[in-house]
C-alpha positions in Angstrom: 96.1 173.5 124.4 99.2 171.9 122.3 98.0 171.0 118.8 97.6 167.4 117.1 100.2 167.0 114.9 98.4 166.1 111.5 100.5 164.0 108.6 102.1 166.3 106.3 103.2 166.1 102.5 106.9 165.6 102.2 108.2 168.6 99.9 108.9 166.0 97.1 107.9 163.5 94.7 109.7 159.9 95.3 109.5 156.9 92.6 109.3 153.2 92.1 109.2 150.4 89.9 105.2 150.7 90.2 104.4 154.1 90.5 105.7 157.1 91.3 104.3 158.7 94.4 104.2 161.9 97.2 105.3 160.5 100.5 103.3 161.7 103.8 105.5 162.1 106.7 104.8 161.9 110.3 107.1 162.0 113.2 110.2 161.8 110.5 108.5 158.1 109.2 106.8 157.8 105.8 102.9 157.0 106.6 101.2 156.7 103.1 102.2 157.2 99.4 100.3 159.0 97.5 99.8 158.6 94.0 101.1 161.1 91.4 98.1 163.2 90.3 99.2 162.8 86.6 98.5 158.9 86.6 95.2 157.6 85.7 95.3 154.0 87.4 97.9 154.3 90.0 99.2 150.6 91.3 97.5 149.6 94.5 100.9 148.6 95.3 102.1 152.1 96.6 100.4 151.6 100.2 102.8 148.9 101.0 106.0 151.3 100.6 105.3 152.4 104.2 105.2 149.3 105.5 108.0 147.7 104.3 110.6 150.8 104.2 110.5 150.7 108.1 109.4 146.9 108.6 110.9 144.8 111.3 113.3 142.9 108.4 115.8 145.9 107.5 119.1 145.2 107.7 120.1 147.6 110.2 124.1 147.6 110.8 126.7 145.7 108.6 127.2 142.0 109.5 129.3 139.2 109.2 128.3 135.7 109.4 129.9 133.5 112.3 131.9 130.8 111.3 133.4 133.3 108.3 134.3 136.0 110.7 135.7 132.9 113.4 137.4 130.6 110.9 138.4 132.6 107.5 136.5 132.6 103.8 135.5 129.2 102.9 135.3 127.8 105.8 131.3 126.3 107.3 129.6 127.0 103.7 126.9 124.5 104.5 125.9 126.8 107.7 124.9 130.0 104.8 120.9 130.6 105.7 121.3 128.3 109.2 124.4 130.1 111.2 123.8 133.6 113.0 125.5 136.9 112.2 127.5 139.3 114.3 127.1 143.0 114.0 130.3 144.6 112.7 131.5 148.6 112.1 131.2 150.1 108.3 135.4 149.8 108.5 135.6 146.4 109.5 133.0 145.1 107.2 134.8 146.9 104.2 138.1 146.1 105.1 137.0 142.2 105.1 135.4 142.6 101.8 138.7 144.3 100.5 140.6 141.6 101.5 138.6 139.2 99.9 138.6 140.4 96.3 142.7 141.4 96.8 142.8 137.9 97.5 140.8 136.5 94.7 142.1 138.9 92.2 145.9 137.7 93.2 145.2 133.7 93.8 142.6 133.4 91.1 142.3 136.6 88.9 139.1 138.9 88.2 137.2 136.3 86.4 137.0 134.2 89.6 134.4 137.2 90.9 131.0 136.9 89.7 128.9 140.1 89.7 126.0 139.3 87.7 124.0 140.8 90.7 120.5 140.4 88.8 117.2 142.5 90.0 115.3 145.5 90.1 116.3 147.3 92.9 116.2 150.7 92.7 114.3 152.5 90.3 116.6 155.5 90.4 119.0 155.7 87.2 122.0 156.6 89.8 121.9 154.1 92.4 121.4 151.3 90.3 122.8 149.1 92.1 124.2 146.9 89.2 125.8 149.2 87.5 127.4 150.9 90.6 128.4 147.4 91.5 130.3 146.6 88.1 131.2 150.4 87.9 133.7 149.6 91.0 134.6 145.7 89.9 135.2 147.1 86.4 137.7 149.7 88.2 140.0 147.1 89.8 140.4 144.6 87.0 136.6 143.2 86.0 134.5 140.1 86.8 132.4 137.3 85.5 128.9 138.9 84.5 125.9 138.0 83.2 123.9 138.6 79.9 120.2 138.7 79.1 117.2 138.4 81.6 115.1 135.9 83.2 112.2 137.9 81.9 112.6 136.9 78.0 116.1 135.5 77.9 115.0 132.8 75.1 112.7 135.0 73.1 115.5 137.6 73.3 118.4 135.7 71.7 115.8 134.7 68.9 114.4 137.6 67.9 117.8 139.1 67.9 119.0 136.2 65.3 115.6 136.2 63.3 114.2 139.7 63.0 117.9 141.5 63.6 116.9 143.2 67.0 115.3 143.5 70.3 112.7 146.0 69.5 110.2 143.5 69.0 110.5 141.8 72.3 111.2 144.9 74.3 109.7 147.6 72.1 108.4 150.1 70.9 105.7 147.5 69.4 102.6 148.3 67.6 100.9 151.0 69.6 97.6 150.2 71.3 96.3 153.2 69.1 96.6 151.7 66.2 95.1 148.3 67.2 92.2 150.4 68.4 91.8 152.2 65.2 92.9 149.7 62.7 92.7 146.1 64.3 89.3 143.5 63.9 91.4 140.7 66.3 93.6 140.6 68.8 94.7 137.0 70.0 96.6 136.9 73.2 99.3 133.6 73.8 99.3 133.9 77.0 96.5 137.1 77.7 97.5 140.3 78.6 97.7 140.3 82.3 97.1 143.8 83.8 98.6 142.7 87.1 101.9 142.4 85.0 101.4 146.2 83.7 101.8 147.5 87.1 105.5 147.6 87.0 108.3 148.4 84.4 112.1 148.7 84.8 112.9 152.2 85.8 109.3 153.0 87.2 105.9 154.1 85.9 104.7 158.0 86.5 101.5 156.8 84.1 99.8 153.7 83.9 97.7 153.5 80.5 97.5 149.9 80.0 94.1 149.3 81.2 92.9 152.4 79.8 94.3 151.7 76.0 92.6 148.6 76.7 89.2 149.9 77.0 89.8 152.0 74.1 90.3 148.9 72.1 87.6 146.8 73.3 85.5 150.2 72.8 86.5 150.5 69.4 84.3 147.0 68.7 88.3 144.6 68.4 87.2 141.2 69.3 89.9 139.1 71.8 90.7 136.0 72.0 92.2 134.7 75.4 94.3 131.8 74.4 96.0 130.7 77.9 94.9 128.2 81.2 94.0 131.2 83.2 90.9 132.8 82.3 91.6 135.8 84.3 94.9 136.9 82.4 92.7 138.8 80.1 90.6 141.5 81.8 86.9 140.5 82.7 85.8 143.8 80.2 87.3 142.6 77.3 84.6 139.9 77.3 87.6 137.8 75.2 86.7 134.2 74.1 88.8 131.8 75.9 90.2 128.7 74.7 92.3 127.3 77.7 94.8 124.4 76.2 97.3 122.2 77.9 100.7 124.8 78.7 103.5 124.1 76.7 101.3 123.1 73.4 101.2 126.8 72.3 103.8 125.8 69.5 101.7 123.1 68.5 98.5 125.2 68.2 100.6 128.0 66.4 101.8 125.4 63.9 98.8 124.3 63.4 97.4 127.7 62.8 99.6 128.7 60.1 99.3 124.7 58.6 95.0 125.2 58.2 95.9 129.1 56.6 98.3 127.3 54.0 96.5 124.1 53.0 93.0 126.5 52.6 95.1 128.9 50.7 94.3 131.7 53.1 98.3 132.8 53.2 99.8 135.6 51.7 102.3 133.8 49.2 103.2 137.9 47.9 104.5 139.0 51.4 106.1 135.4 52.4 108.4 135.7 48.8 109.8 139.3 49.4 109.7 139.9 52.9 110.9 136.5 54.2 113.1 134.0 53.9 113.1 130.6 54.5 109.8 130.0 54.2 109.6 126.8 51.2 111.6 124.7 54.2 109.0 125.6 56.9 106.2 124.7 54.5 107.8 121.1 54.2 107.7 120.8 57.8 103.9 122.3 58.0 103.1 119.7 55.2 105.1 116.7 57.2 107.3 116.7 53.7 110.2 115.0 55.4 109.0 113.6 59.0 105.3 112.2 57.4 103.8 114.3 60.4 101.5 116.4 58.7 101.1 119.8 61.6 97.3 119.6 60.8 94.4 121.2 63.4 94.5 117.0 64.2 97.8 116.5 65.2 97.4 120.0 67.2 93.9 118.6 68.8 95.8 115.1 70.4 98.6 117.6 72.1 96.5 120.6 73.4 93.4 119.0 73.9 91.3 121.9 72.0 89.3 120.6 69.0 90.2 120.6 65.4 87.0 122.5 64.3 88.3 125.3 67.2 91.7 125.7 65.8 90.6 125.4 62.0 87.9 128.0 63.0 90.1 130.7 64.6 92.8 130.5 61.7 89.9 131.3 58.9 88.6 134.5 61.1 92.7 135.2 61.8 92.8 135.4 57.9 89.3 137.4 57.6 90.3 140.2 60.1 92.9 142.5 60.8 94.9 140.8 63.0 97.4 141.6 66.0 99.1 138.7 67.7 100.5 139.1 71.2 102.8 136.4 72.6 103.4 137.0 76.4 106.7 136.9 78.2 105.8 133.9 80.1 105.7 131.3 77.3 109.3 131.3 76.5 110.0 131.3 80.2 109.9 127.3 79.4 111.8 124.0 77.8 112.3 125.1 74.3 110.6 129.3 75.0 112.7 130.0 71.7 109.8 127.8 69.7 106.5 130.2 70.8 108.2 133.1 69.7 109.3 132.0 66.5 106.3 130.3 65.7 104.5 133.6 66.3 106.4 135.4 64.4 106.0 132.5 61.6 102.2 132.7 62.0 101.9 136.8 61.4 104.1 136.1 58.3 102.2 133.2 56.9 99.2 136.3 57.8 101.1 138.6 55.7 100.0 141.4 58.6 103.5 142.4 60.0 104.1 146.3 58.7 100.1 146.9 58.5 98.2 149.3 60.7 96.6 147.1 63.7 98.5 143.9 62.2 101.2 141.8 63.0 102.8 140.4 65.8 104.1 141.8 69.4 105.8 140.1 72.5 105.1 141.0 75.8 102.2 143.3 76.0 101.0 141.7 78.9 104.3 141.5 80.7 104.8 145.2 81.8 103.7 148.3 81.4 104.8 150.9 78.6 105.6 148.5 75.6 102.8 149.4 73.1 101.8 153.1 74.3 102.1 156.2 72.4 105.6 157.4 73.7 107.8 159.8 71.8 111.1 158.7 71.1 113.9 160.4 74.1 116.6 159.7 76.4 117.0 158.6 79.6 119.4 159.8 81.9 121.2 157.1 82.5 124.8 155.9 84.7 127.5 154.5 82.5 128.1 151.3 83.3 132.0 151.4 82.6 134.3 148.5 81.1 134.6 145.2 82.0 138.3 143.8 81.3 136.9 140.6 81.9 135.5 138.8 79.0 133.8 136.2 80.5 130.1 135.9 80.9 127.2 133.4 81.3 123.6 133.6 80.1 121.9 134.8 83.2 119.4 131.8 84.1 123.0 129.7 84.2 124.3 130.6 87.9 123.9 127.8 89.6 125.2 125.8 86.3 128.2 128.2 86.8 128.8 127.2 90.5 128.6 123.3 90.4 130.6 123.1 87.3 133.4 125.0 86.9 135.8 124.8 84.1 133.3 122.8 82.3 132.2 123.9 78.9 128.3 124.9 77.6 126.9 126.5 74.3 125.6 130.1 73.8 123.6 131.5 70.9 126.7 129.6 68.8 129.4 130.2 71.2 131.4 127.5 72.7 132.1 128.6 76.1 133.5 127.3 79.4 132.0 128.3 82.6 134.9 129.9 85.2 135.6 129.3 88.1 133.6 131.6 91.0 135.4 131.9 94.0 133.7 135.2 95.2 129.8 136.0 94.5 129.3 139.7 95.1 125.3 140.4 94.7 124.0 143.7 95.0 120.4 144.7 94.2 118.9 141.8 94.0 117.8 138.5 95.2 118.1 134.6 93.6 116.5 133.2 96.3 113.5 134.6 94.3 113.8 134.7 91.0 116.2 131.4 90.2 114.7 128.1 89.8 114.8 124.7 91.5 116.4 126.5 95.5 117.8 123.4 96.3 120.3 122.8 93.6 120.6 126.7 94.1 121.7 126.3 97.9 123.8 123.3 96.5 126.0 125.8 94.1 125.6 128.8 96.8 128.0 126.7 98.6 130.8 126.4 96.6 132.2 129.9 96.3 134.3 130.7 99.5 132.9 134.2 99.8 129.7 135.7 99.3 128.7 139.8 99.6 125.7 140.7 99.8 124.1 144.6 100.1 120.5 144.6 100.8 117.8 146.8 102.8 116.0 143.6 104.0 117.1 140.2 105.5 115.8 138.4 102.5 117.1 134.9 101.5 119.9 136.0 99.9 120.9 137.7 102.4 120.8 135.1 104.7 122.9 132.5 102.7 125.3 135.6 102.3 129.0 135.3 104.5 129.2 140.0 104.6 126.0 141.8 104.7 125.4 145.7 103.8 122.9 147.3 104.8 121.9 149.2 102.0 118.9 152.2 101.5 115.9 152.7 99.8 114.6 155.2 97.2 113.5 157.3 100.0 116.2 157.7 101.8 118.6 158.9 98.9 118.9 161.5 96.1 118.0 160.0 92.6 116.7 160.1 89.5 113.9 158.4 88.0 112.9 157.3 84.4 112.2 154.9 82.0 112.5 154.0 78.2 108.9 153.1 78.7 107.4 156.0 80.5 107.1 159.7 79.4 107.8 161.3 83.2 111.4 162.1 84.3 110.7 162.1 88.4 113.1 164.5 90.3 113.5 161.5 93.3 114.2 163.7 96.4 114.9 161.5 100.0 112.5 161.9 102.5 114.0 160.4 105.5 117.7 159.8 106.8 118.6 156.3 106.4 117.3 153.6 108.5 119.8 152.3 110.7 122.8 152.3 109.5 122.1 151.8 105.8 124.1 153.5 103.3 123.5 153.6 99.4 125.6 151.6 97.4 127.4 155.0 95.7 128.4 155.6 99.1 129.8 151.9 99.7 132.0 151.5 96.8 133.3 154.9 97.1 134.5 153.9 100.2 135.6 150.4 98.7 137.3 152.4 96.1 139.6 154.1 98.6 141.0 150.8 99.6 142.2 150.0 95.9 143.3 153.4 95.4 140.8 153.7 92.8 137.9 156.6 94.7 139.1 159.3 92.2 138.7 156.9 89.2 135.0 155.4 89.8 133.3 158.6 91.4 135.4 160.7 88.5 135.3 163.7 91.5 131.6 163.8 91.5 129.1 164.3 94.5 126.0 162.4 94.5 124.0 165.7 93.4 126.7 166.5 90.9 126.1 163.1 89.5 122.4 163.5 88.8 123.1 166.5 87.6 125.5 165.3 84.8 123.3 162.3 84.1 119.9 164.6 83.6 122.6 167.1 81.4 123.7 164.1 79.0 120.4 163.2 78.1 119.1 166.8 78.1 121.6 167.4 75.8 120.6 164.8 73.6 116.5 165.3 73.2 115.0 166.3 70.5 113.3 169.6 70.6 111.2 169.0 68.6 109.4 166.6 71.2 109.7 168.7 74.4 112.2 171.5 75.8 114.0 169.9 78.8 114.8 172.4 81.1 118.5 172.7 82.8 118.5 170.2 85.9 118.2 173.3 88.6 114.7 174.2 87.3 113.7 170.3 86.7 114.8 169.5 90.4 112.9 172.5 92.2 109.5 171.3 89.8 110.1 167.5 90.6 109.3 166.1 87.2 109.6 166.4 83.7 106.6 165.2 81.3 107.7 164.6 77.5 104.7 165.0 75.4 102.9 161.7 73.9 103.9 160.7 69.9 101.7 162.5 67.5 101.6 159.4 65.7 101.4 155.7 66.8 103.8 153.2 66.1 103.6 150.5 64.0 106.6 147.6 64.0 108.2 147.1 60.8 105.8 149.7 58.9 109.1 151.5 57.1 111.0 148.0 56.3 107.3 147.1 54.9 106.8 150.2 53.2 110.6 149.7 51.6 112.1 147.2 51.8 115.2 148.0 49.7 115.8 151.0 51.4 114.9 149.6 54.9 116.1 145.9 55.2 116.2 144.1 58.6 119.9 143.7 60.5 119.2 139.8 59.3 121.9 137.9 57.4 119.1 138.4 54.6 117.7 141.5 55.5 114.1 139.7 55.5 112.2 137.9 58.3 114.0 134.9 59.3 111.2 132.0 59.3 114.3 130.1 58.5 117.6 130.6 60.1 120.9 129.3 58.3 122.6 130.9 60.9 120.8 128.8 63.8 120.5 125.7 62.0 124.6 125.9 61.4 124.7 125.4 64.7 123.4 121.8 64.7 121.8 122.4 68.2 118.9 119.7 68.2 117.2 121.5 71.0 116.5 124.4 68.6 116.6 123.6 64.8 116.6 126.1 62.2 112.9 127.1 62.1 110.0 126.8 64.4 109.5 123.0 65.8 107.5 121.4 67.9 109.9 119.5 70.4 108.2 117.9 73.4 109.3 119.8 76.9 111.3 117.9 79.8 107.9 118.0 81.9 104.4 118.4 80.5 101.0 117.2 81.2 101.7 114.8 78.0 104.7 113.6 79.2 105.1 109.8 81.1 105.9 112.5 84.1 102.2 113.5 84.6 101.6 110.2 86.1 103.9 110.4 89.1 102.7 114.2 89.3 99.4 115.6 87.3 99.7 119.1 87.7 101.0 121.6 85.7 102.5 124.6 87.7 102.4 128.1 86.4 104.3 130.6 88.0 103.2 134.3 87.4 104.4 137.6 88.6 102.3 138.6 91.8 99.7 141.0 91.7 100.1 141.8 95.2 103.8 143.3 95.3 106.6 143.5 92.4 108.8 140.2 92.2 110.2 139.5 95.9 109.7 142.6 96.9 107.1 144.4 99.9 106.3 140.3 100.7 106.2 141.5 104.3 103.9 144.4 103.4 100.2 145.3 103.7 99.1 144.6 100.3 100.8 140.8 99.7 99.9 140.0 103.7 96.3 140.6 102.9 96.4 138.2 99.8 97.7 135.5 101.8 96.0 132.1 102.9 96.7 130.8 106.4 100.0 132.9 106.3 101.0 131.1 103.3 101.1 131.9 99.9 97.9 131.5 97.7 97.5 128.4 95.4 95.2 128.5 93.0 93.0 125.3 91.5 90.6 123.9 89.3 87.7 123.5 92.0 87.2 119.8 90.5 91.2 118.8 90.8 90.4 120.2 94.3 87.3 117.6 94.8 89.6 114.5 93.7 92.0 115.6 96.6 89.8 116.5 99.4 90.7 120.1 99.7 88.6 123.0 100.0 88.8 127.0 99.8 91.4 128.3 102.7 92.8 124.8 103.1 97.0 124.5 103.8 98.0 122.4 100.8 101.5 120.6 100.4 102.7 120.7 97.0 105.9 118.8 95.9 107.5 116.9 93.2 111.1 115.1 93.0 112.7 118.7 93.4 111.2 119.7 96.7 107.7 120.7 98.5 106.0 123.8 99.9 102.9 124.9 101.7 100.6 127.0 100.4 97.3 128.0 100.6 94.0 126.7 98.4 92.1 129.1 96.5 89.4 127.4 94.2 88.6 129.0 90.8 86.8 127.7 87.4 89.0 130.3 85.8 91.8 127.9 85.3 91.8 124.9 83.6 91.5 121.8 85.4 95.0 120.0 85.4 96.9 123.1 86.1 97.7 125.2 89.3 99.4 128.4 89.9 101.3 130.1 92.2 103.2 133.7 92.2 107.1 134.0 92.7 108.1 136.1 95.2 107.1 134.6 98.5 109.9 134.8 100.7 112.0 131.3 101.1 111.2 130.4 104.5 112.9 126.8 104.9 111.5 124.7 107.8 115.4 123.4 108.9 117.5 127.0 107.4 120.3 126.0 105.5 118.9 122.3 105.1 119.1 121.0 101.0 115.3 119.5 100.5 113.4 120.6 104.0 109.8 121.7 103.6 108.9 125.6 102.3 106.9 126.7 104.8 105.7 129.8 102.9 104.9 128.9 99.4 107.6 130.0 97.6 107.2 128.0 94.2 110.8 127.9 93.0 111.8 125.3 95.1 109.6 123.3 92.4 110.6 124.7 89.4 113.1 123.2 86.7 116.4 124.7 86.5 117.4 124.1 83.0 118.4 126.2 80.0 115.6 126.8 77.5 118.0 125.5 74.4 121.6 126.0 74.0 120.8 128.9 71.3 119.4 131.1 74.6 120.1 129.3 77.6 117.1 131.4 79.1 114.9 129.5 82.1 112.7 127.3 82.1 110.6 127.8 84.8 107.3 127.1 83.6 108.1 123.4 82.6 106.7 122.0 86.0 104.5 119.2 87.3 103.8 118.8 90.6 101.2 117.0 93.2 99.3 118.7 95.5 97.8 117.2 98.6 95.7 118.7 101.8 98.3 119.0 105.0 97.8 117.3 108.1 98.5 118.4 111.3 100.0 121.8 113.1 101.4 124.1 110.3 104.4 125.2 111.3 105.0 128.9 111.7 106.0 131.6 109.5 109.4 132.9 109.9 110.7 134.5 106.9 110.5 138.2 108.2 112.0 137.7 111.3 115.7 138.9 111.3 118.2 136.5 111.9 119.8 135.9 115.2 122.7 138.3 115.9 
């Protein structure tokens, strides 16, 4: 009798974003990712890999859309995301791209290509997809690029002007080790969400967020939850919560550091030597010049959380050893620069920052790896090349960049002028996700005359795209894995042939390459294999030995990882500049903390003066605004898959409501509106409307709802500016506006909306199905 044919373990370890994982193989298809033994709290979210690497949605030839292949570049733009697409070979579909930049390059010159190409894509340090992108466009005369991430763009550019450098904001930061051995406080602007510490750039082999956390919590540290959402502190930190009005974080920061000052709880000693700047702050605390005194009052009447609350947390601030965490999302909004420099303001006026458990950190919540015990070493990494191209925009700008060329913006003290795209090349990523307000995005999407787009799935942008590659996954491809964050390096061995007819983007632009005469030049004669091997070799040859003893890349490829020991010693953020100043000074104009910039304020930008300032946001629940729409909107990274991607997958299908992405509510906003649990919702403002799908809560505070990105645009008319989103996909609501013009960073989180039960037949889901060919 034949034998049943049982799953087997594919002879390698593979790698993502939120895990790294073994995959089971059955019949040549991936069936189940297992978790890497070495990680203690592996992401639920390896169980969707399956699913989506051999879903329904791959991309599986090259493809051309219609009216571009029938009537020439720039011709039926308003048909991107409507018009159907007709299968083409690899050589046609190459040769129509090379035509395209040739023609670009010679009518318009290289700047007239934009290559931003923002995302995660692969986890792999080889196929990055970005840099293989502007690897080639950097080979055949440059393009337009972008600087800076959605992720912290605003806190980025302010921390780089006030403290001299990004390690606060992207660490290493104050190690959770020392908070648990040396902290009494830890107060959380905006929690610490553990569904955020799932992921990190360049993938995770060990997940010790929640686990530091426990150690903490153990270790007798009080938290204090200061965000809408209960839940983005962990249920077993048992943190106090004090849920005020978003956007008046600022305020209640300022007001803070105002109670600490006027009660003579500040530490005058630290402010004089390792600040500067701080006598014109302490005017504006004291409402010296504007007769607005920043007082627990004047906080009370804009967050709605009581004087006696804020006066009472600043004294036991000042009592304890103190760490204060500002999440990402806060300066995801109108004026994000103003949280983080009022944080950092705060832990000064404290007199913390340097000190074992104290200070300040950004971000804690918003990935995984930023405050862990990680030994200092280097990643193998692919060089990105040079640009010839100098031009650039801040990366939230693209659709700024589309609908108004030529015209000139403001950068972080640059006057700039945006050029003029006449060729979007995107490649690893997907702005039909992560940019803001879709409809003014379809509006600039329309303007280039061509647009190329690689991608394993038929998302969004694929759909609004005029060339489509079909490009592969992690698992069907050679790679290497690692992260700054992480202490594995994960040998990332394929596991299946590619799907279709899906190649990886190394193999693409070789081939590009060829047709500028330039192959030799961007694969510099090297295989894939060869590649990793030179990558792994660089950055062998550059760790210390002291940490670990990397062996040579034959040995690390045949035992399919590499672990670098922990640190020895936690990490504290500006211990040596506090320990020495003289010898240790910060890359600051003065060499001190910044709490006042002459740098910033010389650039007379009233949207971001020279220290931290309360300035009112575009939309807020305090705004004249609230009374057309009521709700605040906050939109979080899922829990359920990472950005965008695996929305068609087990994991996010099971978190869905009626097909449709889940909206969560105040159960008493809920009552005013007639809606109950599981009801389809219509949410909307001036900028659009979406289903979704109610889920009542008392774990966020009534006047605010929220809804995770990533839910795939599914327009009820495709290619229709302002039809219905039948999926839930919440960036068709958000505000598409810079943050300041110091950072030019989004702005996302500055939305009011109304929500309102639907009536009727919902209409169906569509997102996942390819288009028509």
């Amino acid at each position: 009798m034949k034998s049943e044919k049982k799953p087997r373990p594919a002879p390698a370890l593979n790698h993502s974003h939120w895990g790294t994982f073994e995959p089971v193989m059955l019949d040549g298809r991936v069936t189940e990712a297992r978790p890497f033994a070495r990680d203690p709290d592996p992401s639920p979210l390896l169980s969707s890999i399956p699913d989506a690497l051999h879903h329904a949605s791959r991309v599986a030839q090259p493809a051309v859309r219609a009216g571009f292949l029938e009537h020439g570049p720039g011709s039926t733009r308003d048909r991107r995301g409507s018009d159907r697409y007709v299968p083409v070979t690899w050589d046609r579909a190459l040769d129509l791209i090379a035509d395209e930049l040739k023609r670009v390059i010679r009518d318009r010159g290289n700047h007239a290509i934009y290559a931003g190409s923002y995302g995660w894509a692969s986890a792999g340090r080889f196929h990055h997809a970005r840099t293989q992108l502007q690897r080639f466009l950097g080979g055949i005369g440059g393009f337009t690029g972008a600087r800076d991430t959605y992720s912290n763009a605003a806190g980025a550019v302010l921390v780089k002007n006030v403290l001299g450098s990004l390690h606060a904001m992207n660490g290493p930061g104050t190690s959770w080790k020392s908070i648990a051995d040396h902290a009494d406080l830890v107060v959380m602007f905006g929690g610490v969400p553990t569904r955020n510490t799932q992921v990190t750039p360049g993938g995770v082999g060990e997940h010790t967020t929640r686990g530091w956390l426990e150690k903490v919590k153990a270790a007798g540290v009080e938290f204090c939850n200061i965000s809408p959402m209960r839940d983005d502190a962990a249920s077993f930190l048992d943190a106090e919560w004090i849920a005020p009005r978003p956007h008046s974080d600022t305020a209640l920061m300022l007001a803070l550091a105002h109670t600490l000052i006027v009660e003579g709880l500040h530490d005058a000693d630290f402010l004089a030597r390792y600040c500067t700047g701080f006598n014109r702050f302490r005017e504006y605390l004291l409402g010296t010049g504007d007769g607005l005194p920043k007082s627990a009052e004047w906080a009370a009447g804009l967050s709605e959380i009581s004087a006696d609350k804020i006066r009472g947390l600043a004294r036991k601030m000042a009592a304890s050893r103190t760490f204060i965490n500002v999440n990402w999302s806060l300066q995801r909004g109108d004026h994000g620069e103003q949280p983080v420099w009022a944080a950092i303001a705060l832990a000064a006026v404290l007199g913390q920052v340097g000190l074992p458990g104290g200070g300040f950190g950004f971000g804690y919540g918003s990935m995984e790896g930023l405050a862990t015990m990680l030994p200092d070493m280097p990643v193998p990494t692919l060089p990105p090349g040079r640009n010839p191209v100098r031009s650039f925009i801040p990366v939230a700008r693209i659709a700024d960049l589309l609908l108004n060329p030529l015209q000139p913006f403001q950068y972080n003290g640059q006057d700039l002028v945006y050029p003029d795209i006449d060729l979007v090349y995107w490649c690893g990523g997907n702005p039909f996700h992560h940019h803001q307000d879709l409809n003014r995005l379809i509006r600039a999407w329309r303007r280039p005359s061509t647009i190329v787009v690689h991608d394993p799935w038929w998302t969004a942008t694929a759909r609004h795209a005029d060339i489509v590659l079909p490009s592969t996954t992690t698992l069907e491809r050679d790679d290497i894995g690692a992260s700054a964050r992480d202490r594995f390096i994960i040998a990332m061995k394929h596991a299946i042939a590619p799907v279709g007819d899906a190649r990886d983007d190394f193999a693409i632009f070789s081939d590009l390459a060829d047709r500028f005469g330039t192959r030799e030049s961007f694969t510099e004669g090297r295989t894939t294999i060869q590649w990793l091997r030179h990558i792994y070799e660089a950055a062998r040859e550059h760790a210390n030995r002291h940490v670990a003893e990397w062996p040579a890349f034959d040995e690390f490829w045949s035992r399919g990882y590499l672990e670098i020991p922990e640190a020895s010693t936690p990490h504290i953020l500006f211990e040596e500049f506090r320990m020495n100043l003289d010898a240790n000074p910060l890359p600051t104009p003065s060499g001190r903390i910044e709490i006042f910039s002459e740098k910033i304020a010389s650039y007379h930008y009233d949207d971001c003066p020279g220290h931290p300032t309360w300035l009112e946001p575009a939309e807020w629940l305090g705004s004249d605004a609230a009374r057309k729409f009521p709700l605040h909107l906050l939109t979080t990274q899922p829990s359920t898959r990472l950005h965008g991607q695996m929305d068609m997958a087990s994991v996010s299908q099971k978190s869905k409501v009626a097909g449709r992405e889940p909206m969560r509510m105040n159960r008493n906003d809920a009552a005013a509106r007639g809606i109950r649990d599981g009801d389809i919702v219509r949410v909307f403002n001036d900028r659009g409307a979406i289903l979704a799908g109610a889920v009542l809560t008392d774990d966020i505070r009534p006047g605010v709802i929220q809804i995770s990105t990533g839910a795939w645009y599914d327009p009820l008319e495709p290619g229709t500016i302002g039809t219905l989103d039948k999926h839930g996909n919440p960036n068709v609501l958000t505000l598409d506006k810079g943050t300041s013009r110091l950072a030019q960073g989004p702005s996302a989180q500055t939305t009011l909306v109304q929500v309102e039960k639907f009536e009727g037949d919902p209409p169906p889901i569509s997102a996942f199905n390819p288009p028509l060919l």
